[in-house]
C-alpha positions as CSV (number, residue, x, y, z in Angstrom):
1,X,0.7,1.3,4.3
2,X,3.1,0.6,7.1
3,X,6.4,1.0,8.0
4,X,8.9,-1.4,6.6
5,X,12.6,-1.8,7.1
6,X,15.7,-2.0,4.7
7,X,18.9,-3.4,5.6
8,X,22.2,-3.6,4.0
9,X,25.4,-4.4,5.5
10,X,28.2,-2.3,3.7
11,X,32.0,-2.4,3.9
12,X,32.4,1.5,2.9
13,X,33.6,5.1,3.2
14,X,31.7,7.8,3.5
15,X,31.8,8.3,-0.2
16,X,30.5,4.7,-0.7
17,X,27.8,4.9,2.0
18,X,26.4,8.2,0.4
19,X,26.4,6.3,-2.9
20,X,24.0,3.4,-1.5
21,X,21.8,6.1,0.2
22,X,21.8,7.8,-3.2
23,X,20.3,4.8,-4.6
24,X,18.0,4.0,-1.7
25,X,16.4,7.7,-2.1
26,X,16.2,7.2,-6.2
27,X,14.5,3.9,-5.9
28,X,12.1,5.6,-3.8
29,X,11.3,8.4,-5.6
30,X,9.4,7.0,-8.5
31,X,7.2,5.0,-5.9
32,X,4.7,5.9,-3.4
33,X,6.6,5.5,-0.2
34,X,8.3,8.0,2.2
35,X,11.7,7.4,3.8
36,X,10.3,7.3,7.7
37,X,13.7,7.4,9.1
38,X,17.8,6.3,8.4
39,X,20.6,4.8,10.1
40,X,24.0,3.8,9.9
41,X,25.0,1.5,12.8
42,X,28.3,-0.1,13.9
43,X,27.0,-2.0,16.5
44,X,23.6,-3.6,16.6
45,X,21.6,-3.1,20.2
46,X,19.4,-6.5,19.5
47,X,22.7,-8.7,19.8
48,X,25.2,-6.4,21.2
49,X,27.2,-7.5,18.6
50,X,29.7,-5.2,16.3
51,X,29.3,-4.6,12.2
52,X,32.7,-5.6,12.4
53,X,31.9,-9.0,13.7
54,X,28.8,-9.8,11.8
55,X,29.9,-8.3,8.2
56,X,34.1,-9.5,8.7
57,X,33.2,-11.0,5.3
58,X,32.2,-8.1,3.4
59,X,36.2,-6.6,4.5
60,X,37.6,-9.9,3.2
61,X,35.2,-9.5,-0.4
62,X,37.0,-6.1,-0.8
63,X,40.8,-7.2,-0.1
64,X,40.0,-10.3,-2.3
65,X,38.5,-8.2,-5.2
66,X,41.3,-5.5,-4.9
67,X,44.6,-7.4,-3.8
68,X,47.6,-4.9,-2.6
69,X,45.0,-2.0,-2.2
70,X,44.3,-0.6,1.0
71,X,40.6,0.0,2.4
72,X,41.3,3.1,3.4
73,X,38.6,4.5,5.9
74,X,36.1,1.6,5.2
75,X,34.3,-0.1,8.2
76,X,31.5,-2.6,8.2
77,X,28.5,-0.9,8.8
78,X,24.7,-1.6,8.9
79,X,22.7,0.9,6.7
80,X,18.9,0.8,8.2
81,X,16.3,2.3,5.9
82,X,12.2,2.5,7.3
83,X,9.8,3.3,4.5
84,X,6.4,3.8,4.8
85,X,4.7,1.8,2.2
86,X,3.2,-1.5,0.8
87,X,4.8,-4.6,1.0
88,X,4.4,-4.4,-2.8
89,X,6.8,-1.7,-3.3
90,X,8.9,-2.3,-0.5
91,X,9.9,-5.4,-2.7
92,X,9.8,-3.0,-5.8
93,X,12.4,-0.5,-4.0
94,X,14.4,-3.1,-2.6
95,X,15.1,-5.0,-6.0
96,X,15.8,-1.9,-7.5
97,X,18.7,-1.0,-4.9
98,X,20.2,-4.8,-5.5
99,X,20.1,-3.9,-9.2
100,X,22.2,-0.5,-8.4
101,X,24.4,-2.4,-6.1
102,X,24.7,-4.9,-8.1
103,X,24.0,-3.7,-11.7
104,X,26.0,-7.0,-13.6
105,X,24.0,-9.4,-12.0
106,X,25.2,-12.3,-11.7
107,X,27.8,-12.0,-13.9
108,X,31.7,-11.9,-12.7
109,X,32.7,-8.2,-11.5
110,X,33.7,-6.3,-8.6
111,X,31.6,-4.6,-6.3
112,X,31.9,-1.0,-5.4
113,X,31.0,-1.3,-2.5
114,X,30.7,-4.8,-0.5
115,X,27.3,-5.4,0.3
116,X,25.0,-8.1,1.9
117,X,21.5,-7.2,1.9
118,X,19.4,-8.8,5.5
C-alpha cells in the first residue's frame, strides 16, 4: 500500500463539491483504502497557475449545457484526494467516481457538475 492521488477539476458550488466528495468517500468505503488527506485548490503551487485558467472549459461546459442560466457561486476548482491503497483499487475507486460523475456514460446528457478528471 502507498499513498496515491485523485484529481478532478470541478466547475461547482459548495453543494456540488460536497456531492463529488460524497462519492469519493462511498467509492471508498467498500474497499480497503483510507482517505490520507483532501483538498480543494484554486490555484495550483507546482505552476502558479489559477483553477480558473486551467479548467476555463469546464465554466464554458456548464453555460453551454444550461444556456440563459446563471452559475451562481461556481468556480473552477481542483478537488485533490490521497488514498492509501493499491494501485488496484485506486483504479477500482477512481472508475467508480467517473461512473457517479458520469452515471450515462457516454451517452448525450448534462453533467451536474463539470468535471475533468487529471
Amino acid at each position: 500500500m502507498r499513498a496515491r492521488a485523485l484529481r478532478f477539476g470541478l466547475y461547482a458550488d459548495e453543494e456540488g463539491l460536497a456531492w463529488v466528495e460524497s462519492l469519493v468517500d462511498g467509492a471508498v468505503g467498500p474497499h480497503s483504502a483510507r482517505i490520507a488527506g483532501r483538498t480543494v485548490l484554486r490555484t495550483l503551487p507546482e505552476s502558479g497557475m489559477t483553477t480558473a485558467d486551467l479548467y476555463d472549459f469546464l465554466a464554458e461546459q456548464w453555460a453551454w449545457e444550461h444556456p440563459g442560466r446563471g452559475s451562481g457561486a461556481r468556480e473552477p476548482v481542483e478537488l485533490r484526494v490521497r488514498l492509501v491503497c493499491s494501485l488496484r483499487t485506486w483504479r477500482a475507486i477512481r472508475k467508480a467516481v467517473l461512473r457517479g460523475l458520469c452515471p450515462q456514460g457516454t451517452a448525450p446528457h448534462t453533467c451536474r457538475v463539470p468535471w475533468f478528471a487529471a
